[in-house]
PATORDREN-274279 format. One record per residue (C-alpha): x, y, z; residue in one letter. Coordinates in steps of 0.05 Angstrom, whole numbers. Example, Ala and Ser with C-alpha at 12.3 -4.5 7.8 and 13.67 -1.06 7.14 Angstrom:
2
       c1       c2       c3   type
      246      -90      156      a
      273      -21      143      s
END
This chain:
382
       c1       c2       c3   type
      419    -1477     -136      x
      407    -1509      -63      x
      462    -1538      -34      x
      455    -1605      -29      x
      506    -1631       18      x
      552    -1689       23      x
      514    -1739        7      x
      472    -1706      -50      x
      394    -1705      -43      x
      364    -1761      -10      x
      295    -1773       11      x
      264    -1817       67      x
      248    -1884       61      x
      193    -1926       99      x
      182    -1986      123      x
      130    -2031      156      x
      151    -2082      203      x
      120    -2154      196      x
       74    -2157      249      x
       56    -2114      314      x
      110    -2097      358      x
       92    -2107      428      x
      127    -2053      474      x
      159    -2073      544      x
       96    -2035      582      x
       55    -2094      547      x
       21    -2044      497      x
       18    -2077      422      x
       21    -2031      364      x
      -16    -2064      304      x
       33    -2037      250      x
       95    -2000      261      x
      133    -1955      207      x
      201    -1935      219      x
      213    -1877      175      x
      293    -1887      151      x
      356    -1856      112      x
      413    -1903       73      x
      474    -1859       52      x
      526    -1906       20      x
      529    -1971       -2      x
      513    -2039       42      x
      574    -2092       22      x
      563    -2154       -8      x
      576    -2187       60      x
      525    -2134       95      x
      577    -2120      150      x
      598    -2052      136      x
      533    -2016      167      x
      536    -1962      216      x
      477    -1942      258      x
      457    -1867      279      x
      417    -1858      331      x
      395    -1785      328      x
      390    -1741      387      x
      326    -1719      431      x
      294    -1680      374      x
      327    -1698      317      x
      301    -1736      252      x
      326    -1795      214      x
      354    -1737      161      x
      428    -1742      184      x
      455    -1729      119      x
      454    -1691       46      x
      387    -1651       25      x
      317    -1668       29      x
      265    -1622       12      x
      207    -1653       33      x
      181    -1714       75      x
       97    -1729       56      x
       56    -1730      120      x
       74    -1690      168      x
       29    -1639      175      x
       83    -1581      157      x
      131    -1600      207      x
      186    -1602      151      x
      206    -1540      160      x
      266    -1506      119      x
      311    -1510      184      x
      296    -1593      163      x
      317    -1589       93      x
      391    -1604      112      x
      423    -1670      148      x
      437    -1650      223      x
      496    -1687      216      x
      518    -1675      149      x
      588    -1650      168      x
      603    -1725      195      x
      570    -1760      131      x
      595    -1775       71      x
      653    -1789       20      x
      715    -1778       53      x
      690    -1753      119      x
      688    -1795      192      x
      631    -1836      170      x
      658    -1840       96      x
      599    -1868       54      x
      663    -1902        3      x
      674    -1952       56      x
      607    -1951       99      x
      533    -1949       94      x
      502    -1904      140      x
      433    -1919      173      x
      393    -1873      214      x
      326    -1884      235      x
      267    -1837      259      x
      258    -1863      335      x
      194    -1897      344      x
      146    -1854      372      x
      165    -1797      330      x
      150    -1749      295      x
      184    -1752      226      x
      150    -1808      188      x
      156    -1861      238      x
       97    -1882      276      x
       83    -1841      336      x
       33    -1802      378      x
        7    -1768      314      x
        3    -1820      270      x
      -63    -1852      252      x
      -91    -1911      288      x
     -112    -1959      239      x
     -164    -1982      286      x
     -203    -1916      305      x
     -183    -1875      241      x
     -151    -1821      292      x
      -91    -1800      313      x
      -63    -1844      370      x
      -56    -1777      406      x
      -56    -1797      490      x
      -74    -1878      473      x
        5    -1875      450      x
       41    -1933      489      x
       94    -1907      536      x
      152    -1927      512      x
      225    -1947      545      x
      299    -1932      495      x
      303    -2005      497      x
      241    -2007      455      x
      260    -1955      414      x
      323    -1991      401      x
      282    -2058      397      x
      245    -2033      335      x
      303    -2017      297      x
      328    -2081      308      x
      267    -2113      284      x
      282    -2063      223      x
      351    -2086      216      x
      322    -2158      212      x
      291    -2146      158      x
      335    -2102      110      x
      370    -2175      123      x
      427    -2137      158      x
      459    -2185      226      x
      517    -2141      252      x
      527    -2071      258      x
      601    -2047      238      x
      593    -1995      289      x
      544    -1953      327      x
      538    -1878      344      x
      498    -1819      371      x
      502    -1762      409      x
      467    -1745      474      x
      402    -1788      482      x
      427    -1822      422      x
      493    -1846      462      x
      444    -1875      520      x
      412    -1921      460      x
      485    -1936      435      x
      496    -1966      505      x
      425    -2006      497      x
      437    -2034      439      x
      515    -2056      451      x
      486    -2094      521      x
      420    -2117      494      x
      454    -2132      427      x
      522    -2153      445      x
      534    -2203      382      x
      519    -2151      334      x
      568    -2094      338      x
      632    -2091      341      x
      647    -2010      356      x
      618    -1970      402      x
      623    -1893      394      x
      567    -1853      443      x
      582    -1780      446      x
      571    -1739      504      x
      523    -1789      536      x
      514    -1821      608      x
      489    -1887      636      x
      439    -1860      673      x
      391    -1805      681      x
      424    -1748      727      x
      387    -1708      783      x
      402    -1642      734      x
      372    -1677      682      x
      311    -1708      725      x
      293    -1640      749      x
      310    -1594      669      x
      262    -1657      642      x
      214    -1645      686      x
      203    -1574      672      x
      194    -1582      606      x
      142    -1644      613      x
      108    -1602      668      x
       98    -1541      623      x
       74    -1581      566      x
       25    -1618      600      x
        2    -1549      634      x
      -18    -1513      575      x
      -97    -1518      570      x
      -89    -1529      494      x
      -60    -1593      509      x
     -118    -1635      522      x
      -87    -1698      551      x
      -53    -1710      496      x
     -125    -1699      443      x
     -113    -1634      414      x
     -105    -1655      344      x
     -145    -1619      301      x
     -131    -1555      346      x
      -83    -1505      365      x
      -41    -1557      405      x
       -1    -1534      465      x
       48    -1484      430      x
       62    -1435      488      x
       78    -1503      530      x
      115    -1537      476      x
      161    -1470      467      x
      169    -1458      544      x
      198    -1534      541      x
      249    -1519      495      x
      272    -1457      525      x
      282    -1491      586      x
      320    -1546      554      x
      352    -1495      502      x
      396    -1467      559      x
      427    -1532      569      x
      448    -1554      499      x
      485    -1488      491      x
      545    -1462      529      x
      525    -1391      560      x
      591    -1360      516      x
      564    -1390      464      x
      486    -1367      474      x
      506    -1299      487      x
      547    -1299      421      x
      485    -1322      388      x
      443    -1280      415      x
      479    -1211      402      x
      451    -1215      327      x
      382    -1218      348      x
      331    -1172      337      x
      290    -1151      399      x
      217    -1145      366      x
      186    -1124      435      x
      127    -1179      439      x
       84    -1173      495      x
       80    -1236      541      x
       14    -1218      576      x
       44    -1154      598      x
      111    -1166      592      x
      146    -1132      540      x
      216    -1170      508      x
      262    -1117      517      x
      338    -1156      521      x
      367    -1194      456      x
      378    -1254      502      x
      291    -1254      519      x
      284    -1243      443      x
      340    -1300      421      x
      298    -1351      473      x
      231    -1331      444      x
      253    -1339      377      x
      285    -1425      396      x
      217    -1439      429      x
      175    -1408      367      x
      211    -1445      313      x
      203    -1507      350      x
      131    -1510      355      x
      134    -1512      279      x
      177    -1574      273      x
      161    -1616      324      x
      101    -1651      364      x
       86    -1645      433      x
       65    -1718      445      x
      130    -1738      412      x
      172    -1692      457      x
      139    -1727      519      x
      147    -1793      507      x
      214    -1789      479      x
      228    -1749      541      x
      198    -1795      583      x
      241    -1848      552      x
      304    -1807      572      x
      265    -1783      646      x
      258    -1861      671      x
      319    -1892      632      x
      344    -1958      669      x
      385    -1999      639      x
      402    -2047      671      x
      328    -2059      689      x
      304    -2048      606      x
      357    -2087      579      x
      357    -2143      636      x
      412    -2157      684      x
      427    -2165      756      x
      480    -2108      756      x
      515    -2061      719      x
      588    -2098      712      x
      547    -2160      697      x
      517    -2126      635      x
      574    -2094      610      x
      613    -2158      621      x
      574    -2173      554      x
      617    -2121      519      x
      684    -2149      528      x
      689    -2166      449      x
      677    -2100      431      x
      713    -2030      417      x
      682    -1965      458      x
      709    -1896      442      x
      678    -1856      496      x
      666    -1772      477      x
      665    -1723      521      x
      649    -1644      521      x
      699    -1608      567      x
      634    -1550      561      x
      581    -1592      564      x
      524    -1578      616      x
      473    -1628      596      x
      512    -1686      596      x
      567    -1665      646      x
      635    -1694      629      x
      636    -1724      694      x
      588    -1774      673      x
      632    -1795      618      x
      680    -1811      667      x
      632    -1848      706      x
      624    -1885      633      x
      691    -1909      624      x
      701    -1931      696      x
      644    -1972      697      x
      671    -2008      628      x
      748    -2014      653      x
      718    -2048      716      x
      677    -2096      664      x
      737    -2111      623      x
      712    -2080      567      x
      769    -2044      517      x
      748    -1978      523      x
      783    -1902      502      x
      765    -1833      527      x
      767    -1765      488      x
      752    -1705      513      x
      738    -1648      461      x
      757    -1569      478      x
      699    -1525      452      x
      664    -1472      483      x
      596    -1484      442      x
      570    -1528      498      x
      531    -1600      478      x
      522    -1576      417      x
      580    -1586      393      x
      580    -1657      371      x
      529    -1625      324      x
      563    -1561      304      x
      643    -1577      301      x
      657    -1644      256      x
      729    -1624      256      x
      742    -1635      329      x
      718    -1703      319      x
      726    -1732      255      x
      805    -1748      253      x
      786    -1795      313      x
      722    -1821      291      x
      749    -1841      223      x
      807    -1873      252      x
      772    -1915      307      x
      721    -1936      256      x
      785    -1962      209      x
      808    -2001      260      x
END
């Protein structure tokens, strides 16, 4: 029998916003759908709802089993069928679905059942393909607002996410400020770093390379897969802690395919060919570039609105932040963390730091629950 998780099976829910949503570019979108998970149950008073924002490539499947999501042109791969976060999720555990209802939402512009760059216009019958708006993480954070609206739910308990995810945590708890009361981002920043600028770039640069890619138009085709699987190996590197990729990649069978004369001959070539191959099953390379866009040209204080960065956070002085930090990170340096929780003690906002000891790299806020959970639970208790 398939193991099912904490949570049991689940399966995706959808729903349609009332009216277009108009993006901060100026772009309107007819009709948005925001595809959705609900582990747990929403109190009586509606106030016991905590929000997951998933991570750069992640899906609104945080938790339990689900086989199969309609739509999506096979990108519901096996590696799917599990929550990414399903060590965190459920009865008992950090986010304990006895006391809380857990939300997490595809990002808009996605690639999972919420309405993105491969979607279907309703107004030319087509994918939206390169006609896509650009979008900003304030609008992605906008529209689940709007969906929070209307599930009829005001204030957030708490909200969390790792990575890109943590960025949106701080959008929503400045743009937002009445309706959460802890903020948890994990291994995050409050701005886009020159690292990051330049590791983004690569990977935009080698998608939008690849002749199959078409400007964005090659539905119907191949699609840019050798660009798509470059990106990730270039952004692959940085999720994982080199201990921890060489560990990996000592298991992995060297099978000797021949890059245009090249031949893979090392287990680390064949361990980085095999991350950028499994990729291009599961994900969309429109999706990948706006939503790394979104991370390339984050602002906030610009997308959310302010005339400084102590003047917005001054909004956050009735909140709780737990700030987490990766001592092996290399994507999100823990330096910027730091950064974090300076900017927030200047801003007189009640703020705690914790720095977890792991030698997986970023990826451990995805891979290790019990270096976090003790902490998460008890901050989210009160």
């Amino acid at each position: 029998m398939e193991h099912q998780g904490s949570v049991g099976r689940v399966e995706t829910r959808f729903h349609t916003l009332d009216g277009p949503f108009t993006v901060q570019d100026g772009d309107t979108l007819a009709e948005v759908t925001l595809a959705y998970e609900l582990y747990g149950r929403i109190n009586e008073a509606r106030d016991n709802v905590i929000l997951v924002f998933h991570a750069l490539t992640g899906s609104q499947h945080a938790a339990g089993y689900n086989p199969d999501v309609p739509g999506l042109d096979g990108r519901w791969t096996e590696e799917m069928h599990h929550g990414w976060w399903d060590g965190f999720i459920g009865p008992g555990k950090a986010l304990d679905t006895d006391r809380y209802a857990v939300l997490c939402v595809n990002y808009l512009g996605g690639c999972y059942g919420s309405t993105g760059p491969a979607s279907t216009n309703p107004t030319t019958g087509r994918p939206y393909g390169s006609s896509f708006p650009k979008l900003t993480l304030t609008d992605i954070v906008d529209s689940q607002m709007r969906l929070l609206d209307e599930l009829g739910i005001e204030r957030l308990h708490a909200v969390t996410g790792g990575s890109v995810g943590g960025m949106a945590c701080a959008v929503l708890a400045t743009r937002y400020p009445d309706r959460v009361r802890i903020v948890l981002p994990i291994a995050a920043g409050f701005e886009t770093t020159t690292l990051q600028v330049l590791h983004n770039f690569e990977q935009m640069f080698a998608i939008i390379t690849d002749p199959e890619f078409k400007g964005g138009d090659y539905y119907g085709g191949p699609g840019p897969e050798l660009g798509l699987a470059l990106a990730r190996m270039i952004g692959h590197k940085t999720f994982v802690s080199l201990s921890a990729l060489r560990e990996r990649a000592r298991s992995e069978i060297v099978r000797g395919e021949d890059l245009g004369g090249y031949r893979v001959g090392h287990h680390l070539e064949s361990y980085m060919l095999h991350q950028g191959q499994k990729f291009v099953k599961r994900f969309d390379a429109n999706t990948y570039l706006r939503i790394m866009t979104v991370w390339q040209q984050f602002d906030l204080v610009k997308e959310v609105g302010a005339g400084s960065l102590p003047e917005l956070l001054a909004r956050c002085r009735h909140q709780r932040w737990m700030v987490f930090t990766i001592d092996s990170d290399v994507c999100f340096y823990p330096d910027e963390q730091e950064a974090m929780v300076a900017e927030l003690k200047r801003a007189g906002v009640p703020v705690r730091r914790y720095t977890v000891h792991s030698d997986k790299g970023h990826d451990s806020f995805l891979i290790e629950p019990e270096l976090y959970s003790a902490l998460l639970a008890d901050v989210l208790a009160g």
